[in-house]
N, C-alpha and C positions, 0 to 999 in steps of 0.2 A: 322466767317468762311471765311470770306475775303483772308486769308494765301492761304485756299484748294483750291480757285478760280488760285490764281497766280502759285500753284502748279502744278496744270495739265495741265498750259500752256509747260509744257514739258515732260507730260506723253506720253510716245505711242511712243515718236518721233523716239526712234532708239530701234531696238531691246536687251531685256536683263532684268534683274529685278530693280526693283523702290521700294524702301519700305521706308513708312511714320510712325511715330509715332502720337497716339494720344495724345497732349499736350493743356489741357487747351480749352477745344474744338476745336482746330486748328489742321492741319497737319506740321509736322514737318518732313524732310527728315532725315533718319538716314546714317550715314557716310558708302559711300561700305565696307572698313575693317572690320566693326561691323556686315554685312549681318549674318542672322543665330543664331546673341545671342537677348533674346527676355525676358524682365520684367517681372514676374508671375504676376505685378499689372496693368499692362498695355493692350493698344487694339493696334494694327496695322495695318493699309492696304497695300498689297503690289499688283504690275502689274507687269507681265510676258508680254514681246510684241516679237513675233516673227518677222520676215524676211517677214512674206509671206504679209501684217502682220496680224494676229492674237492675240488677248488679254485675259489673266486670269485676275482676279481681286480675290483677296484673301483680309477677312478680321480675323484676326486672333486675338483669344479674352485669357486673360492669364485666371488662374483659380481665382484669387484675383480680377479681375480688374473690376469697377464698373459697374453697370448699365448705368449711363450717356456716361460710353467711348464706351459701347459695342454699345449703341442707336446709337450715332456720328460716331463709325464706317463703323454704317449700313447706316446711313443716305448720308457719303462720297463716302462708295462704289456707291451707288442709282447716286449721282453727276458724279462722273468718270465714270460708264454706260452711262451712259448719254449724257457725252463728247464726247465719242468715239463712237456715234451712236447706243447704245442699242445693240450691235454686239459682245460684251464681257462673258465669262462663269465666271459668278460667285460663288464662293465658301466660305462656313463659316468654321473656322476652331479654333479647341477649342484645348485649350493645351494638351498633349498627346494624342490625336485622331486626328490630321492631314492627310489629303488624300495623296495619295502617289504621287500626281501631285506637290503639295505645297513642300512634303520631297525629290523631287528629284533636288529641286531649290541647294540644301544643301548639296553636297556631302560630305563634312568633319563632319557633323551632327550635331544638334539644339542644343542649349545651352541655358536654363533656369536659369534664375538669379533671387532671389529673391530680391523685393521693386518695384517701378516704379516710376513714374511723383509726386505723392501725396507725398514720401518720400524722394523725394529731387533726385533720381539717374538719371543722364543722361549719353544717348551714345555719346560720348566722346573716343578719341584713345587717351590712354597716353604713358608714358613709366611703367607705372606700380607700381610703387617702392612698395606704402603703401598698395596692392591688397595682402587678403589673406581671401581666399575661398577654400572651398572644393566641386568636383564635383563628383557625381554619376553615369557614363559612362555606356548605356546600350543598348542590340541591336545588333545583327548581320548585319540584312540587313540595319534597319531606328536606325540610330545613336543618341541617346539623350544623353545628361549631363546634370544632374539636379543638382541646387545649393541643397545642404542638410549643417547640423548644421558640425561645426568644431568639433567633436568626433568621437573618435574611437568606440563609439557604431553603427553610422553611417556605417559603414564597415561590408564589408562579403568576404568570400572565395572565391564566386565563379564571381564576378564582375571586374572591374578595376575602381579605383578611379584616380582622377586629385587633387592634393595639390599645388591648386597656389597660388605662394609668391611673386609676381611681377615677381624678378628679375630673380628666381628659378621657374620654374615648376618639380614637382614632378610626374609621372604617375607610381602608385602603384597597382602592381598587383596580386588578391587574389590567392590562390596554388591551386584552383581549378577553375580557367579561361581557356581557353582555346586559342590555338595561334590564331585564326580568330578572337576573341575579344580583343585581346591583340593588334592587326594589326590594328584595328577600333580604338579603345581607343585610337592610336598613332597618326592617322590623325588630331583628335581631340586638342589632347596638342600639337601637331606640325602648326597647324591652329590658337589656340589662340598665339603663340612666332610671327607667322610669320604677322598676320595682327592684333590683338587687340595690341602686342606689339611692333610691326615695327621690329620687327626682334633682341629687345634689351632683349633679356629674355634664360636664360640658359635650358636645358629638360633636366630632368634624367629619367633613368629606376630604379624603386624600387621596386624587388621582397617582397612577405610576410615574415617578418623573417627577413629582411637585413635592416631598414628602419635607415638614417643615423640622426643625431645630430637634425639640420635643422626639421626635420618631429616631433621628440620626444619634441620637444623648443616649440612646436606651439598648437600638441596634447596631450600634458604631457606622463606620462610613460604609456604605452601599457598596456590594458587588454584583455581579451581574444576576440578573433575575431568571429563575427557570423557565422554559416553555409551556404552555397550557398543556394541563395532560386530561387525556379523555375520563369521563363516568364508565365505571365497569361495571355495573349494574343495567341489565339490559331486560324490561320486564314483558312475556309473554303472555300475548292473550292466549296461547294456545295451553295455557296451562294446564287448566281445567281439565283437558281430555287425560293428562299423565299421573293418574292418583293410582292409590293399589289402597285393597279395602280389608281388614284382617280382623279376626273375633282372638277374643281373651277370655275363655274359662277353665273353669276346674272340674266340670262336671264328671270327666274320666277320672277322679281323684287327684288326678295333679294337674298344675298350672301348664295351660298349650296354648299356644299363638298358630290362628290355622288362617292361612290364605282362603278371605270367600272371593276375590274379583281381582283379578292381578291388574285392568285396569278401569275409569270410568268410561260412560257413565253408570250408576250403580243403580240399582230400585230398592223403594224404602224397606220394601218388604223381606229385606236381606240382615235389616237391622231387629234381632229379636229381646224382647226386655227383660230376658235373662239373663244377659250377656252384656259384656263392654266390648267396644270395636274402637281400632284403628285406622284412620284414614290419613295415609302420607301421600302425602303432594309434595315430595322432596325437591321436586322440581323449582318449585315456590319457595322454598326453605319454610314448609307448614306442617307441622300435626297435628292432628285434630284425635282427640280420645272421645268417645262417646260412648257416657253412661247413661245404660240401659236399668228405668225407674226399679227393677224387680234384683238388679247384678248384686250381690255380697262384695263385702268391704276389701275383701281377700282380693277378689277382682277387681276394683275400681284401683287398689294401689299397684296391681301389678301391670293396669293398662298403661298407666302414669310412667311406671319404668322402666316399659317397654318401646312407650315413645320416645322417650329420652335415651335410650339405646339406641332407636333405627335411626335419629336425625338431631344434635345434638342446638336446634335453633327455634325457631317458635315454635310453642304448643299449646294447643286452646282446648280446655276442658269444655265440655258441653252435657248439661242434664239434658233429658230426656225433655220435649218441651221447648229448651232453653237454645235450641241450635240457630247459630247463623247463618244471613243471607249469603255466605261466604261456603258455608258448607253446605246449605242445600242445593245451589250452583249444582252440584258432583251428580247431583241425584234426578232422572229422567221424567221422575212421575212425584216430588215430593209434594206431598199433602199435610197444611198443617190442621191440628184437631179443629173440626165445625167445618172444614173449608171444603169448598165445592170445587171441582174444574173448574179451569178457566184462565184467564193473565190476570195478576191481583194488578195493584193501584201501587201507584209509587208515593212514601212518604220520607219524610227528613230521620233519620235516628235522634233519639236525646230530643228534639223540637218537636213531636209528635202533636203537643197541643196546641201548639202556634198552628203549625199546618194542620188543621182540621180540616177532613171533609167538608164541601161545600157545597150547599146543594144548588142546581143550576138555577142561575137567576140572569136571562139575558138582558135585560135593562141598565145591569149594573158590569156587563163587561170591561168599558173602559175605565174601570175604578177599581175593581176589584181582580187584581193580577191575578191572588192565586187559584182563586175561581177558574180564571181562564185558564192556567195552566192545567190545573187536576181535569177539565173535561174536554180541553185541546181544542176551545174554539177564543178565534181571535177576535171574532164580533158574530152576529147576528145570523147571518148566511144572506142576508138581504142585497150584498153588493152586486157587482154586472159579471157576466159569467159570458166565458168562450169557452167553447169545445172544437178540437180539432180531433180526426181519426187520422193516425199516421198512417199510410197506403204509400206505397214504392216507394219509401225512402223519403217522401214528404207529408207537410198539414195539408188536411182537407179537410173541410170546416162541415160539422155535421149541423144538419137540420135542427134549430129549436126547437121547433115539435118533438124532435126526439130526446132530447135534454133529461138524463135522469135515468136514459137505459145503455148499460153496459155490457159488452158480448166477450164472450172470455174468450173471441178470436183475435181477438182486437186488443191495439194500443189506444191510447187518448192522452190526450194532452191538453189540460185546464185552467185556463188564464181566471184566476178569482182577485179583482180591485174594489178596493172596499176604501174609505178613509177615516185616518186616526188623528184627529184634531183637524189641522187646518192641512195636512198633506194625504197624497193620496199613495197608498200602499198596494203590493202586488205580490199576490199568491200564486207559483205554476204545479200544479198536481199532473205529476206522470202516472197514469193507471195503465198497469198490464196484465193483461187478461192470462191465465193461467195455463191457456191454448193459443198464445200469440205462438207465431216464429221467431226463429234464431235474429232472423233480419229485423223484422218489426222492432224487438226490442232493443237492438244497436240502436234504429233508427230513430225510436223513441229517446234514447241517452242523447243521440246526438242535435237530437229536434231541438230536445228541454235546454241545453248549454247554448243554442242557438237564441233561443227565445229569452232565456237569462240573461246574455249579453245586451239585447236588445232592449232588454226591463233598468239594465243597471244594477245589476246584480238582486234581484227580488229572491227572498227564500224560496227555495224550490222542495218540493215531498214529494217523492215516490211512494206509491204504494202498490203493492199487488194482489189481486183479486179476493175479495174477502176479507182481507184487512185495513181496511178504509178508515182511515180517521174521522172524527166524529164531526169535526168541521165541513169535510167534502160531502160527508152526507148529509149534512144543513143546508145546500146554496141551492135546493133546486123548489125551491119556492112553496114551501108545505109537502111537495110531493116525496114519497119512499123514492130512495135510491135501488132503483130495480137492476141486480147481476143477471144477466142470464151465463149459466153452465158454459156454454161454446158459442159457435156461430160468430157471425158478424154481421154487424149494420151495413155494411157494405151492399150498395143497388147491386141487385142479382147474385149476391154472394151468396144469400143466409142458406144453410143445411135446412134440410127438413128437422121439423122440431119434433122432439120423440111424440108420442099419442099420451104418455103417462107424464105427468113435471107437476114438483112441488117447490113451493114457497115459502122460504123459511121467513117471518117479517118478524122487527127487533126494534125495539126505541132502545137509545144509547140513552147514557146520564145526561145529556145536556135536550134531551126530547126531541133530537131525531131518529129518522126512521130508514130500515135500509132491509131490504126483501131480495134474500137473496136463492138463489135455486139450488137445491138440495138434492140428492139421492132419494126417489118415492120410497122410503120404507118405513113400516109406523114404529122403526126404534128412534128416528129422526126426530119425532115430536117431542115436546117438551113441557113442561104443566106450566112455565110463566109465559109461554108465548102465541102467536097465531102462524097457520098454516093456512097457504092456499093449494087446495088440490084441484088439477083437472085429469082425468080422466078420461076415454072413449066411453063412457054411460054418463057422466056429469063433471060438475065445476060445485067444491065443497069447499066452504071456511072453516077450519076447525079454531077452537077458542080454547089455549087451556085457562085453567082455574084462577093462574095469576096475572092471565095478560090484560094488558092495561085499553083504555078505548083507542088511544094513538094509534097502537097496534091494529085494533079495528077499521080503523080510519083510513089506514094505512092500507088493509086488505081492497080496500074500494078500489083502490087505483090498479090493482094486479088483475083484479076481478076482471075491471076495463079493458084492460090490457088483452087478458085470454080470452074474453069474450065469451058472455052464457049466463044465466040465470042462474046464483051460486044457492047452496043449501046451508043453513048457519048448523055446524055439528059442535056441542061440547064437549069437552073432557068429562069421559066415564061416560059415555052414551055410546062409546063405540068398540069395538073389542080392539084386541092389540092395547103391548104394554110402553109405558111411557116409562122414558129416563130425565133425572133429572135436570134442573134449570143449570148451564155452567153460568154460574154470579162472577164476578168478579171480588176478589176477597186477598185478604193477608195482606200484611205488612211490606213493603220493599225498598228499602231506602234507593233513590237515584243516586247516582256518582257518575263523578265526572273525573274524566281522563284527557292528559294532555298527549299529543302525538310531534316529539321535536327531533328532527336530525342535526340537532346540535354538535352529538358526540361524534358524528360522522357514520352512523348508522339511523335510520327512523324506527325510534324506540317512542314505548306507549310505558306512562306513568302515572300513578290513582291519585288524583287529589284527597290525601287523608284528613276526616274530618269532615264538619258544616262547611261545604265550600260557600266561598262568596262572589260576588263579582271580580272582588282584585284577583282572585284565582284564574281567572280569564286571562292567560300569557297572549297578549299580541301581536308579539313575535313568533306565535304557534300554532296547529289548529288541535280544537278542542272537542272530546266527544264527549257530551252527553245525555246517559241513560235511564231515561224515566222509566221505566219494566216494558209499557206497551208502545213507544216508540225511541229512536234515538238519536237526536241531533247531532249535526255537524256545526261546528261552528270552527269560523275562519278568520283566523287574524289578521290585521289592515298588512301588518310585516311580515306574515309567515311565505314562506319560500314556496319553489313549485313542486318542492319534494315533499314537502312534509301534505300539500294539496291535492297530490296527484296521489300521495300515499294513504290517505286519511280514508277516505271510502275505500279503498280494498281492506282496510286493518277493520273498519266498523261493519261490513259484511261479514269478516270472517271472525269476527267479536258475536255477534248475532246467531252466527250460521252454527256458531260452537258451542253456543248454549244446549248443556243438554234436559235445560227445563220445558226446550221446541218452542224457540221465538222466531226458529227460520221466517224468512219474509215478515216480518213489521218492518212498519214505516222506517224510511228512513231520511231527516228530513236537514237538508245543507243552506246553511245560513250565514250571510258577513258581517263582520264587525258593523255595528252604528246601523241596522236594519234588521235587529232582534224581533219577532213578535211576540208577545203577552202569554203564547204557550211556550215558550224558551223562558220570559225572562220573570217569568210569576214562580220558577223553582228558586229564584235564587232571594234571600231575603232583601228587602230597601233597595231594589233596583234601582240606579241612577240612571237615567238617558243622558246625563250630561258628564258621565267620570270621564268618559277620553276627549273629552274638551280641552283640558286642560294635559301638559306630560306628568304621569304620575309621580315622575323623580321631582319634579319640581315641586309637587307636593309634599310629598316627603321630606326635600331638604328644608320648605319652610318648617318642620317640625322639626330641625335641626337648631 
């Protein structure tokens, strides 16, 4: 093992992927052109090194390949852990069950080849000549090609096959594929021409029915072709909820595996840093080991083979520190170290410095996407604004004057048109008050789809009381977005208003303001914010230490509101104890999810990896998940099932988080009328890609 030693003297060093083969007990580097095709008899380890830097360590095991290489893999991974300070998330990954961390390495998708090291085959780039395989192409989102037997019993309708002849590539496609597989399949055979064969290799397109000389010479004469057969992989958002959480020590003098939570979600403070723990999500086919910074070594290898006992398919090491947005999912209250309550901010993995924080600049909206995306305004808030109160089942257009105050009796419904070049755009915000009724809020669902229709399908956000996106609280012309608790705007409705109400007032990142009514008790306050109190003896500002003049500015209007010569009080001049500011913080990569009834059920799949736009299935609809809101998004072809089905799966994606993201935004949008908070997550957005048909781009690269 001498080789693995001189190997890792250049692991880590610059960010990007490294992958070794198992050869002969040694590590052997496999040529970058070759990244992604992978021996069914073979083991591999690969490292993932960010910028920041940060390390994955993957060991990835074929379904043929020995016990010996599987040991050795595990034994090198344990070595390059090791190298790199114990600081690394390690992950097991078994042929067709790979984590979507390991399949986002891979965007043109995995390529199974059958033999390996024992059989004589090495990774080697040639030109090809005497190469003649047949591949199995499968997958929307996570792209595989499996080597299968050169036969056309091999074949079906509804897949697309790869017939490589060195110099010819064939991608043969069943009469019942679909264009977004046919668009996958193409990355695929356009990926082996351009790097397994340096660019010396021909691609054709070959429909079912059409197959030319060439394919019949190799397959002999044609028999009848199989029927499409369904995807068996069917993936649940309900996962999350079915984990079981287990501790690994020795402290009674011998090694015990004890049940701490049979299931999620779990609380951090269950994880102690003496100990290593198990967390199986068998459900998922996941396990996750987590070592505890203070656990002995005795422990950390018997967590390793205990996971590999309860679930024999992925397993992700995790240091203390080093854990995923995958695994803290599990966890109800997780807190990373420095971090405050609150919803953190969604960022890209691996692109962390591309996507840098931005601090708000509204001048520069229409220039700068991702600005707009990180603080979820799509211009200015300066456009024309309608308010309707839903009351019996219909709009009833509330007063300007009153523009700005919200009653948590009450539905609303907000026409916000604003224009992006030379067209005019259209915002509908559903607000629901957190005291509305059963009816109101139908009647609200069935208003907004009304008013949709009428706009042309304009993006539509829901949101409900307290979780206001930061654009709705921009449009009311300088002024705070005032919540009140209950009641309604309704003539002759409103409740008497308690004698005692407090004013919770907040600038968001993009510098507005929204003042919303609070429980009077002084654990409510805060040191970076302002507080309006009134009282039966007065009307009091309190100011803590951090809050900004906006804030202040802001209080004027609540002041007006309540009516009464206010008292300005600071932080630390009054008794009663303060709690801290909840910041927004931590790290969150968004992901996006496709939702297709393709297979004949409506199943949800993760896009692994940097998604991009071509990720975008338009024959599908798509969710995604920035941390504090989560788009809908609706393809020009998607069916009325996968439509009618997408918001019940993204409510109870939401509702299931047990990090409590119940009620955020949720906001449904259609192809070719993205706004700048949708499409600033995705990198080099084009407004023009479905201009043209994708395949016909594609085949030009043919």
């Amino acid at each position: 093992m001498k080789q693995a030693i001189q190997e890792f003297e250049t692991a880590g060093k610059k960010p990007g992927l490294q992958v070794w083969r198992i050869e002969n007990m040694d590590l052997k580097p496999v040529p970058k052109a070759l990244y992604g095709s992978f021996y069914t008899g073979d083991a591999y380890l690969l490292l993932f090194t960010t910028s920041a830097p940060s390390y994955n360590i993957h060991m990835w095991l074929g379904d043929e390949c020995s016990q010996d290489e599987s040991g050795a893999a595990a034994i090198f991974a344990s070595q390059l852990d090791d190298f790199l300070g114990g600081g690394p998330v390690q992950y097991r990954e078994v042929q067709n069950y790979e984590s979507n961390t390991f399949l986002g390495y891979f965007k043109s998708g995995i390529k199974y080849q059958k033999g390996g090291v024992a059989s004589g085959f090495k990774h080697v780039v040639t030109n090809g000549v005497d190469v003649k395989r047949l591949l199995h192409v499968k997958g929307r989102r996570v792209i595989r090609a499996t080597e299968v037997n050169m036969s056309w019993n091999s074949f079906n309708k509804g897949d697309c096959f790869i017939i490589d002849l060195g110099k010819d590539i064939y991608q043969w496609c069943g009469s019942e594929s679909n264009r977004f597989e046919r668009l996958k399949a193409s990355e695929v055979t356009i990926d082996i021409r351009d790097n397994e064969r340096n660019g010396r290799a021909k691609v054709h397109m070959v429909e079912e029915g059409d197959e030319p000389d060439p394919i019949i010479q190799v397959l002999g004469p044609k028999t009848s072709i199989a029927p499409s057969t369904p995807d068996d992989d069917k993936v649940e958002t309900s996962n999350r909820k079915k984990a079981a959480l287990y501790m690994i020590s020795d402290a009674s003098g011998s090694m015990k595996v004890t049940s701490v939570a049979p299931s999620s979600p779990f609380k951090q403070a269950m994880l102690s840093p003496e100990e290593c723990y198990i967390l199986d999500n068998g459900v998922d086919k996941t396990i996750f080991v987590w070592k505890g910074p203070k656990a002995n070594a005795s422990e950390r290898k018997a967590a390793m083979a205990a996971g590999k006992s309860l679930y024999d398919l992925q397993i992700q090491v995790l240091p203390a520190g080093g854990e995923t947005s995958l695994f803290k999912q599990f966890f109800s209250d997780w807190r990373d170290k420095d971090e405050t309550t609150g919803p953190g901010k969604a960022y890209t993995i691996g692109r962390i410095a591309k996507v840098k924080q931005v601090p708000f600049d509204a001048s520069t909206l229409h220039t700068n996407k991702a600005m707009a995306a990180q603080h979820g305004m799509v211009d200015d808030g300066k456009g024309k604004v309608q308010i309707w109160r839903v009351e019996d089942g219909a709009n009833v257009p509330v007063d300007p004057s009153a523009y700005g105050h919200f009653y948590g009796g009450d539905c609303y419904l907000i026409l916000y048109s604003y224009r992006q070049g030379s067209r005019e755009q259209h915002i509908i915000y559903t607000w629901q008050g957190l005291k509305c009724t059963q009816d109101e809020l139908a009647a609200s669902a069935f208003l907004t789809v009304k008013l949709d229709d009428s706009m042309g399908g304009a993006p539509v956000q829901v949101s409900q009381q307290s979780i206001e996106p930061p654009h709705l609280m921009s449009i009311f012309q300088g002024k705070p977005m005032i919540i009140h608790s209950g009641g309604t705007s309704r003539k002759g409705g409103q409740t008497q208003a308690a004698s005692t109400r407090l004013f919770h007032i907040r600038q968001s990142s993009s510098n507005a303001t929204r003042a919303v009514e609070v429980q009077a008790t002084a654990s409510n306050l805060n040191t970076n914010d302002v507080f309006v109190l009134k009282t039966s003896s007065g009307l009091f500002v309190w100011r803590g230490v951090g809050a900004s003049d906006k804030e202040m500015e802001a209080a004027k209007h609540v002041v007006a509101f309540l009516g009464g010569s206010p008292s300005n009080v600071s932080e630390g001049k009054e008794p009663g104890e303060q709690t801290s500011k909840s910041l927004p913080s931590g790290i969150r990569p968004p992901r996006l999810f496709g939702c297709s009834n393709k297979t004949g059920n409506l199943s949800v799949e993760e896009v692994p990896g940097d998604f991009t736009q071509s990720d975008l299935a338009t024959d599908d609809v798509m969710l995604l998940d920035t941390w504090d809101q989560v788009f809908i998004w609706i393809g020009k072809d998607a069916n009325d099932v996968e439509k009618e089905g997408a918001p019940k799966i993204a409510k109870e994606y939401v509702d299931s988080d047990p990090s409590g993201r119940k009620g955020i935004a949720i906001t449904t949008i259609k192809q070719g009328a993205e706004p700048p908070t949708f499409t600033g997550w995705f990198q080099a957005w084009d407004p023009k890609m479905w201009d043209t048909d994708p395949l016909d781009r594609i085949r030009a690269r043919f």
